[in-house]
C-alpha positions in Angstrom: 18.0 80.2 -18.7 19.4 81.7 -15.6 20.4 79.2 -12.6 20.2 80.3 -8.7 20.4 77.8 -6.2 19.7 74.8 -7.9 16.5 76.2 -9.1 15.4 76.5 -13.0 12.9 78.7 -14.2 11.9 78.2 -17.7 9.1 80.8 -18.8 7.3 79.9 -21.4 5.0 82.7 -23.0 2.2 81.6 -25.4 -0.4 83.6 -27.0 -2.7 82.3 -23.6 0.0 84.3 -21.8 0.5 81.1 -19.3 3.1 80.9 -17.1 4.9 78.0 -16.2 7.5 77.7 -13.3 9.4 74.5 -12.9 11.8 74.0 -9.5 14.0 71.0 -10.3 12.9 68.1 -8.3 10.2 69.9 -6.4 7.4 71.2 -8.0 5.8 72.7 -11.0 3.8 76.1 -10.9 0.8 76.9 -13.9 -0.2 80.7 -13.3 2.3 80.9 -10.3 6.1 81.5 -9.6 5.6 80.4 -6.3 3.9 76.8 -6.3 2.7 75.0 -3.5 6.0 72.8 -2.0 3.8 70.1 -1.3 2.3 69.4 -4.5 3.9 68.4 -7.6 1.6 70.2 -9.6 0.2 73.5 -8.2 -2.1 74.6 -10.7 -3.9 78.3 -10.5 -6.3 79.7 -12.5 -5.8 83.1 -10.8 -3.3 85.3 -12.6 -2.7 88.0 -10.1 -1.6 88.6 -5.9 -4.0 86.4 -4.1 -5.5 88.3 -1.2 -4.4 87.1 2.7 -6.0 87.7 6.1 -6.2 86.5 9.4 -9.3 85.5 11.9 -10.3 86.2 14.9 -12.6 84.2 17.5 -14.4 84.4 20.6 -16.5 81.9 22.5 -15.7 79.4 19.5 -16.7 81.4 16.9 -15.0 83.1 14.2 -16.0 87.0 15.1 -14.0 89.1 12.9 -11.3 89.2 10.1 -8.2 91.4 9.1 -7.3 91.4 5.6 -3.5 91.6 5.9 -3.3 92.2 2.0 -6.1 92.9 -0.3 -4.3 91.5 -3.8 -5.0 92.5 -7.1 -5.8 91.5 -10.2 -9.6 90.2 -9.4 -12.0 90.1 -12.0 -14.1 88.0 -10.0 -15.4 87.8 -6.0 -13.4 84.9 -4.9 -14.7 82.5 -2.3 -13.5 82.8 1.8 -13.0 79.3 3.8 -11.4 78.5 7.0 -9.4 76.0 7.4 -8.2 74.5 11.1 -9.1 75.7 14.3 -10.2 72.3 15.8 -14.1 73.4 14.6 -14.7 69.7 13.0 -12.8 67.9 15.2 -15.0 68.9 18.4 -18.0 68.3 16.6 -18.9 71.8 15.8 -19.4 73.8 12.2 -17.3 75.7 10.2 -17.6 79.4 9.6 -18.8 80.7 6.3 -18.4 84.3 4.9 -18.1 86.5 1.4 -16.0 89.1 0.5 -16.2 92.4 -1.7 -14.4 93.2 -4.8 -13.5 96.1 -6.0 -10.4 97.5 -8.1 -9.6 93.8 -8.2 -8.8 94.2 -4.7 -10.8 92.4 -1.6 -11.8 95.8 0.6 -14.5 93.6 2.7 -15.8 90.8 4.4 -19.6 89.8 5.7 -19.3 86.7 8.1 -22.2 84.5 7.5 -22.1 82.2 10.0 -19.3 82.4 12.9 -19.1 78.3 12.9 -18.3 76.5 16.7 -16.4 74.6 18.2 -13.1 76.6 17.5 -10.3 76.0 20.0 -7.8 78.5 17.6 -8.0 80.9 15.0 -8.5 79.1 11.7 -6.4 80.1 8.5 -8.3 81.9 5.9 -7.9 81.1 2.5 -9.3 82.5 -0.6 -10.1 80.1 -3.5 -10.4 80.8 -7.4 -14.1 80.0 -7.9 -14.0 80.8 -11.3 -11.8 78.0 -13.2 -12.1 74.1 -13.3 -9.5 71.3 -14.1 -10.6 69.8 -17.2 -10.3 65.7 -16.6 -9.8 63.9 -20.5 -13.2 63.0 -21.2 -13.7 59.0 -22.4 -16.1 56.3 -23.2 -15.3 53.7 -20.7 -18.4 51.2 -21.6 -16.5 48.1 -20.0 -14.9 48.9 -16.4 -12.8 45.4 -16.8 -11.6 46.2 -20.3 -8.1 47.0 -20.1 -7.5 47.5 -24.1 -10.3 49.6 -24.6 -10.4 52.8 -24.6 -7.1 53.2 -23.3 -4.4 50.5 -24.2 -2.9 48.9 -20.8 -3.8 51.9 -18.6 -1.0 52.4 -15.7 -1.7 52.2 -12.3 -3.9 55.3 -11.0 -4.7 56.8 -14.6 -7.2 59.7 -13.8 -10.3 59.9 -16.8 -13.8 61.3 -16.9 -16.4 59.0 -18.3 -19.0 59.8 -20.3 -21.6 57.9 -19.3 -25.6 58.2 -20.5 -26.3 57.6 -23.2 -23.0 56.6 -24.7 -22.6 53.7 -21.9 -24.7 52.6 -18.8 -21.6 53.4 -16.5 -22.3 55.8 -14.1 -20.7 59.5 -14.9 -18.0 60.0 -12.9 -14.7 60.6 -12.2 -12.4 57.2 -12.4 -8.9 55.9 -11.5 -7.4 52.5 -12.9 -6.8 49.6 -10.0 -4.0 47.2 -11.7 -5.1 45.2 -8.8 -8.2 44.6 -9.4 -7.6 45.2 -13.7 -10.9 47.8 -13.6 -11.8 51.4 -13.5 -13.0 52.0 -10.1 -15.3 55.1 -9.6 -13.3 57.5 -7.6 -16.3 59.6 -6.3 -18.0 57.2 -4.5 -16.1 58.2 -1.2 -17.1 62.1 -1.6 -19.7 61.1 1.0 -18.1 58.1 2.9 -19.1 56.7 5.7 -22.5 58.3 4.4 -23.4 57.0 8.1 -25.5 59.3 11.1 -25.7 58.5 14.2 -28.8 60.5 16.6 -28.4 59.8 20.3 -31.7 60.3 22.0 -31.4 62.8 24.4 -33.4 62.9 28.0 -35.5 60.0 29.2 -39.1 59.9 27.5 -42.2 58.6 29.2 -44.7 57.3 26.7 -47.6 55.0 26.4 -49.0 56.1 30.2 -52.0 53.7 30.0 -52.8 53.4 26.4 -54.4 50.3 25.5 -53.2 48.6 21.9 -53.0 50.6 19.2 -52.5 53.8 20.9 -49.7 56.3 19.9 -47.3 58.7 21.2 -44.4 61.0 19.3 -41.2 58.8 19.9 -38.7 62.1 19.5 -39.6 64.6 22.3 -36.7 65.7 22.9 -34.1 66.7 20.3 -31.9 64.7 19.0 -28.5 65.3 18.5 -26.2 64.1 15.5 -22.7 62.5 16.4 -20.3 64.4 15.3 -18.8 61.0 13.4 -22.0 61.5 11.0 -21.5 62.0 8.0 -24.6 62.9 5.5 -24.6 66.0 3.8 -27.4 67.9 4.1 -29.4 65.6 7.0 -30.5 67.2 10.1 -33.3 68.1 12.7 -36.7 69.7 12.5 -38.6 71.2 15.0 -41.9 70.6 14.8 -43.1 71.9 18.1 -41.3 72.1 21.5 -41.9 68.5 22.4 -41.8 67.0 18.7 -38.9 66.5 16.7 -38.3 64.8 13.0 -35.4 63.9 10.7 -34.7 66.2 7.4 -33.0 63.8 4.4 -31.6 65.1 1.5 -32.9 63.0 -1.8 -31.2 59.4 -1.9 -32.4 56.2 -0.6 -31.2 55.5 3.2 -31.6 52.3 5.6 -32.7 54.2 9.3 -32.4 51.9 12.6 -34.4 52.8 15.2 -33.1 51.6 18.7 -34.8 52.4 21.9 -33.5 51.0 25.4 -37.2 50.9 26.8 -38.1 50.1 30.2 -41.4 49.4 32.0 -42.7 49.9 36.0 -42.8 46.0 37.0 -46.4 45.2 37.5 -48.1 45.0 40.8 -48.7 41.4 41.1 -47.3 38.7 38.6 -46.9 34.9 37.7 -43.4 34.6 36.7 -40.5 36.9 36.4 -40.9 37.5 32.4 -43.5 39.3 30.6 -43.9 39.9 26.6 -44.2 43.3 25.4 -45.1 44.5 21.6 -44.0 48.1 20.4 -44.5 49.3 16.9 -43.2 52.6 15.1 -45.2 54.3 13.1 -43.3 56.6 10.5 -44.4 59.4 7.9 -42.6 61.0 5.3 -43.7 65.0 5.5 -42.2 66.7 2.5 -39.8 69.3 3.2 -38.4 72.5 1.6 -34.7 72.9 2.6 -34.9 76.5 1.0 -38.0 77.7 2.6 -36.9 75.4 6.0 -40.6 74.4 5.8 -43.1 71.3 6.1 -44.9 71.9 2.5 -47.5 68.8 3.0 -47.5 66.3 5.8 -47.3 63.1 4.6 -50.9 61.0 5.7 -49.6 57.0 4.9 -47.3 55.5 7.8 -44.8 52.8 7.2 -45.2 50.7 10.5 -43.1 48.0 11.9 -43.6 46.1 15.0 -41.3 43.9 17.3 -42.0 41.6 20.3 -40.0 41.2 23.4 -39.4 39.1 26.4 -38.6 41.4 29.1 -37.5 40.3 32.3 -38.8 42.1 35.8 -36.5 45.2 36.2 -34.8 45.1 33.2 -34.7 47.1 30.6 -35.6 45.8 27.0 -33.6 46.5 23.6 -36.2 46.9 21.0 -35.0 47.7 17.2 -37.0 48.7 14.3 -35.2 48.7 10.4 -36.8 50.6 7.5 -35.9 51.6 4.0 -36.5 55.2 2.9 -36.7 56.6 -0.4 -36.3 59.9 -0.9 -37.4 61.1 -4.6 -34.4 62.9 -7.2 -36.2 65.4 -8.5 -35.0 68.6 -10.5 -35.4 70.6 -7.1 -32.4 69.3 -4.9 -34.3 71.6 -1.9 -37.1 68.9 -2.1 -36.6 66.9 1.0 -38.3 64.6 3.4 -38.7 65.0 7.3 -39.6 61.6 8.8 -42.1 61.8 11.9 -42.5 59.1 14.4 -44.3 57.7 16.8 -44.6 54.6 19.4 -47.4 52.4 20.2 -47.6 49.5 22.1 -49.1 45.8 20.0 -52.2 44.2 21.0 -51.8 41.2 23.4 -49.2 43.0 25.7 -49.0 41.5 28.9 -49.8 44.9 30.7 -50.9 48.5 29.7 -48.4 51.4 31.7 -46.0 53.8 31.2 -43.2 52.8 29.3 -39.7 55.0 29.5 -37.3 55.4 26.2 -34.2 55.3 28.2 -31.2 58.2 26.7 -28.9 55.8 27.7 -29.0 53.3 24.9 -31.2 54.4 22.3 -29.6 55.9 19.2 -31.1 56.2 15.4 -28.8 54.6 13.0 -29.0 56.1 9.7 -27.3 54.6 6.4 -26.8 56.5 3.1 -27.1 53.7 0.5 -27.4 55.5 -3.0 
């Protein structure tokens, strides 16, 4: 054991040929002699020079990258991300790319998708895709039972559980809460909020002297999702160039549909307040995320109605709530794309054009399971 600037190095050499670096007081290295000073446990499953490189952008987007130093030692292609660079922040995407192997060196790059939204070159790290932490695997049947399997589990005790069929618990990975004396599941927030916001986007005249029961497509105009939103895998379809619909991944979701409508005053009237009925009409096309298809239109509408008292040049909030289930099937690509459409409700106090206001109307959608 050598000391050098109150830094110990123990190697220990096994038949695995594992290395392990420990720096007294600071942090402990698997498979590296220089671990992450962040961490107290750098672990790599990489034993080799990882590869480095730099990016370059233009307009936003990532347009180019310089591998600085190509490593060695891959037996494997190892996956490219960018990290930084203000992309998420100003509510654009991050670039994707792959790399080529060869000699266990990276000699080249394909960028996939430049990204947007970049305000600096991002960092560019390569990951080792082909490894996994292994989490001890247990039978946690009781998420109150304290004894059972483990024996007065500390505070934040990490552990896998089994799940189906050995217990009904969900399988997951989950972290012990003295507080609350239960294993809480700590996977739940992968996808938190699990909230989208759509702002309407440009005023939309509908309804231009259609009597009760009469239809027009309520999404026109695109729809944009708030950068805040935060659902995997949802986003916008373009059915035509004045139709648009809403792509969600399998799960079940709550959507809100809120329109800030108004209506032309009538020419002559009694009183200062009129009632007005709107309904949406909504179908659930089935959609093929792989394919970025319709594959069958869905022919049954869910429809919900609401009633308002409008007052004469005023706009009126109208709100609509429905619950969506998208089947889990074996084919995660299997999607649904809901299509709308507004009517106005028998008994309205006038037929004419009504206008869904941008200002206002937004589509609330809630990732519930």
């Amino acid at each position: 054991m050598q000391k050098k600037n109150n830094v110990q190095k123990f190697f220990l050499f096994s038949i695995f040929f594992v290395t392990i670096t420990i720096y007294r007081g600071q942090s402990v290295g698997i498979n590296t002699q220089t671990p992450e000073a962040s961490a107290i446990l750098d672990l790599e499953s990489f034993v080799g020079t990882k590869a480095t490189a730099t990016a370059t952008i233009s307009n936003g987007a990532v347009t180019g990258i310089t591998i600085t130093n190509p490593g060695e030692g891959y037996t494997f292609t190892p996956s490219i991300s960018f990290v930084g660079g203000g992309a998420v922040l100003n509510g654009g995407t991050r670039a994707t790319a792959t790399v080529t192997v060869s000699a266990g060196k990276v000699t080249n790059y394909s960028i996939t998708n430049g990204g947007s939204g970049y305000t600096s070159a991002p960092t560019v790290v390569f990951g080792n895709n082909n490894k996994g932490l292994l989490i001890p695997r247990l039978n946690i049947a009781s998420l109150s039972n304290f004894t059972s399997p483990v024996n007065n589990p500390v505070d934040g005790l990490l552990a896998y559980n089994i799940g189906s069929p050995t217990n009904s618990n969900e399988k997951s990975i989950y972290y012990f809460d003295s507080i609350k004396n239960s294993w809480v599941s700590g996977l739940k927030s992968v996808n938190t909020p699990r909230i989208a916001y759509l702002d309407v986007t440009g005023d939309t005249s509908v309804l231009t002297n259609l009597g009760a029961g009469y239809t027009n497509v309520a999404l026109q105009n695109k729809p944009k999702i708030a950068p805040v939103s935060n659902i995997a895998g949802l986003d916008i379809y373009t059915y035509n160039n004045n139709q648009y619909g809403i792509i969600l991944p399998q799960g079940d979701y709550v959507v809100e549909i809120n329109f800030n409508l108004t209506t032309p005053p009538p020419s002559s009237t009694d009183s200062n307040y009129y009632i007005m009925g709107y309904f949406i009409d909504l179908y659930n096309d089935n959609y093929n995320n792989s394919t970025k298809t319709i594959t069958s239109f869905g022919s049954d509408f869910n429809r919900k109605e609401n009633v308002v008292t409008s007052k004469l040049n005023t706009n009126h909030f109208v709100p609509w709530m429905y619950f969506v289930h998208v089947p889990t099937t074996s084919n995660p690509t299997q999607m649904y794309c809901l299509r709308m459409y507004i009517g106005r409700m028998q008994d309205s106090t006038y037929n004419t054009t009504a206008i869904i206001k941008d200002i206002g109307s937004y589509i609330k959608i809630s990732k519930i399971k």
